[in-house]
N, C-alpha and C positions, 0 to 999 in steps of 0.2 A: 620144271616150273612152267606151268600154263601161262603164256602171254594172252590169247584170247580165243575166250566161249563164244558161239551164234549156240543163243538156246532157243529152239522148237522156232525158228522163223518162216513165216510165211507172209506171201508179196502177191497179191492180186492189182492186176491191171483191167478193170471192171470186171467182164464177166472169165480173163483169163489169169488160173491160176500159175505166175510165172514162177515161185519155191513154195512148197508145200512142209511143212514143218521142219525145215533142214536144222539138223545140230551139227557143229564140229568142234573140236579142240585145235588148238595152236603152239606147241610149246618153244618158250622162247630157244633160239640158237637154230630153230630148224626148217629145210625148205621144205616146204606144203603142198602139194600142188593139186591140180583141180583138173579135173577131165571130164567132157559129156559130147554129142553132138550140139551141133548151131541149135538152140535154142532151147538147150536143158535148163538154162536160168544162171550160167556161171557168171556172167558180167553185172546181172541185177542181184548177186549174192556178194558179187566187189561194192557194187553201188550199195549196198544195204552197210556194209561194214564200214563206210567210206564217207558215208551221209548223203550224197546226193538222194538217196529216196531212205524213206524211214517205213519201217514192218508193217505189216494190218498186226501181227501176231510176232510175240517173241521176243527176246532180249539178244543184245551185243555189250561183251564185258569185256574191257582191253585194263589188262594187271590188276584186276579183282574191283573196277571202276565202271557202273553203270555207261552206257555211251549211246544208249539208242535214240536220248532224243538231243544229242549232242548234236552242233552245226559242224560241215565240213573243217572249217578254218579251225575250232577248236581240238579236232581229232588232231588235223597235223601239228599241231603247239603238243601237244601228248606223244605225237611220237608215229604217228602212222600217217604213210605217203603213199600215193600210187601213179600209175602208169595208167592210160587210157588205149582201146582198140586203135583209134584214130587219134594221130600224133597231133597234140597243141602245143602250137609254136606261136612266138610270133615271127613273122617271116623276112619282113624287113626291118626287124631291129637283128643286132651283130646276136651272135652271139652270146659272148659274155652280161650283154645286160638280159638276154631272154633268161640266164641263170640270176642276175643278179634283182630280179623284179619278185623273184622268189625268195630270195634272202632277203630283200629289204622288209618282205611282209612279216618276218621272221623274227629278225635280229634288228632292237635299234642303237647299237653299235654298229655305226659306220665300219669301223677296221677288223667287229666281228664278222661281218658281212661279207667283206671281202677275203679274206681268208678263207670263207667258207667256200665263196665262188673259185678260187682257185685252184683249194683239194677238191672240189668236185669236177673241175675240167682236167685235173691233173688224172683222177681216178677213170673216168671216161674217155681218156686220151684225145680231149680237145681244146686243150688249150693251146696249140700251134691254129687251130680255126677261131679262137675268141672275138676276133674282130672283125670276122665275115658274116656275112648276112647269113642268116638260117635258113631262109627259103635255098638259097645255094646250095646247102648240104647234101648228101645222098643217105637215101634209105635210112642204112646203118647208122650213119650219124645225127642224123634226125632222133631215131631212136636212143641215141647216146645224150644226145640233148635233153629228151624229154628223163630219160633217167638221172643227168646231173639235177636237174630240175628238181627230183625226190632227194638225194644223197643228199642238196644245199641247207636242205631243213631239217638237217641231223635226225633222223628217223630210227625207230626202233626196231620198224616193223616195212616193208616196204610188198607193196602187191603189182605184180606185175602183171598185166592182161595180155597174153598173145606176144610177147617178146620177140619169139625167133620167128615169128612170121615174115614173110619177105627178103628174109635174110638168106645170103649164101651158106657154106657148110662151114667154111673157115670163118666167116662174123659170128654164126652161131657161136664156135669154140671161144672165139675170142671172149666173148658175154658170157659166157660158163665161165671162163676163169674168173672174170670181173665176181660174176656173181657171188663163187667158192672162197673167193679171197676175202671178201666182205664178210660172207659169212663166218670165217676166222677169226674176224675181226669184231662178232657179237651181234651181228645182225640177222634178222629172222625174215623170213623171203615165203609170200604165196604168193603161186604160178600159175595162171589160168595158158595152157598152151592145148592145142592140136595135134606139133609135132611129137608125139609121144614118146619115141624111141631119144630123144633128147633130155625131154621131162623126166624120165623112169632110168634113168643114167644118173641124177644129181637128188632127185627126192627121197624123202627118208622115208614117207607117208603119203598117201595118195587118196582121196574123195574123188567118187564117181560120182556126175548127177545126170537124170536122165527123164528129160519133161518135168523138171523143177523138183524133185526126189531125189532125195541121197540112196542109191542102189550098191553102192560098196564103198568100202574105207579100208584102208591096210596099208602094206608096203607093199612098192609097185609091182611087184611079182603075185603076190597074190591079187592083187587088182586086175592086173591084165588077166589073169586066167578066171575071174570071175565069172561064170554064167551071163547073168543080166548087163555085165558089162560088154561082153562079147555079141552078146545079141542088141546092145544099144548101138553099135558100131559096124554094124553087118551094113554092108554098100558106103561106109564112112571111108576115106583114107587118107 
């Protein structure tokens, strides 16, 4: 079952075209992931699906429901969360309200709210931190923060941007489990990452983009041996 189309999108930024007719499919249960050099267009193709910026060209369809000219806030009431390159927090509030500032916009059940807040520190393994300030955190749990963040607003669909970045090799694993586990559990994951030999270990499907063009789609073995994909990543690593 397809969770969600981008049909023929393209995103100019005046005179620079940053996606140039990109299609992909998404079907639900499955991790997605996305690969190109810095500035093939992959975080302004999360921005397009996610609402922050709306297409010059093209449709976004989540479960057979138009969504393009949807506002952010109404995608995530639907069912779609994501992750940002640069971690929002806020810094000095504890943690638990930085998750629960999220579930209040969500849920106006109080006791549903809170529940939620707690299986999402429970699932990110921070709820021994709940009540420490977030600016304190490190790296990883920053990152674990901003992920409870998505989980609290029972999501369908959840897009990560740049995940394992700055992370060691053992927090990587650790977030591949989280991830795998989730995914057991019905949930559908696209992965904007870098590390590839990570991303090409857990994807089912993989989109190359390159100068805002979709230049390959498959499964990560044939993606990696792609022609145009190899040559988009020549001096990349």
């Amino acid at each position: 079952m397809i969770m969600l189309k981008v049909e023929s999108v393209t995103k100019r930024f005046g005179g620079l075209v940053a996606l140039r007719n990109v299609s992909m499919s998404v079907n639900k249960n499955e991790i997605f992931g996305i690969i190109g050099p810095n500035g093939s267009g992959k975080t302004t193709l999360f921005n397009v699906i996610s609402g922050v910026l709306r297409p010059d060209e093209g449709k976004v369809i989540f479960e057979d429901k138009d969504i393009t000219h949807m506002r952010p806030s109404d995608r995530v009431k639907l069912g779609i969360a994501r992750t940002f390159q640069t971690i929002r927090v806020f810094p000095y509030m504890p943690v638990y309200w930085n998750v629960m500032v999220t579930a209040s916009s969500v849920y106006s059940d109080s006791r549903i709210a809170k529940a939620r807040v707690s299986w999402a520190l429970i699932i990110t393994g921070l709820l021994g931190e709940a009540g420490e300030l977030a600016g304190k955190l490190t790296p990883y749990k920053l990152k674990m923060l901003e992920f409870a963040r998505c989980l609290v607003a029972n999501p369908k669909l959840i897009m990560l941007d740049e995940p394992f970045a700055g992370l060691s090799p053992e927090e990587i694993e650790r977030l591949i489990s989280i991830i795998l586990k989730l995914r057991e559990n019905g949930l559908t994951f696209i992965i904007i990452e870098h590390k590839l030999k990570y991303l090409m270990r857990i994807a089912d499907r993989i989109m190359a983009l390159s100068l805002g063009e979709k230049v390959a789609e498959g499964k990560p073995d044939e993606v990696a041996r792609h022609p145009k994909v190899i040559e988009a990543y020549i001096g990349v690593t």
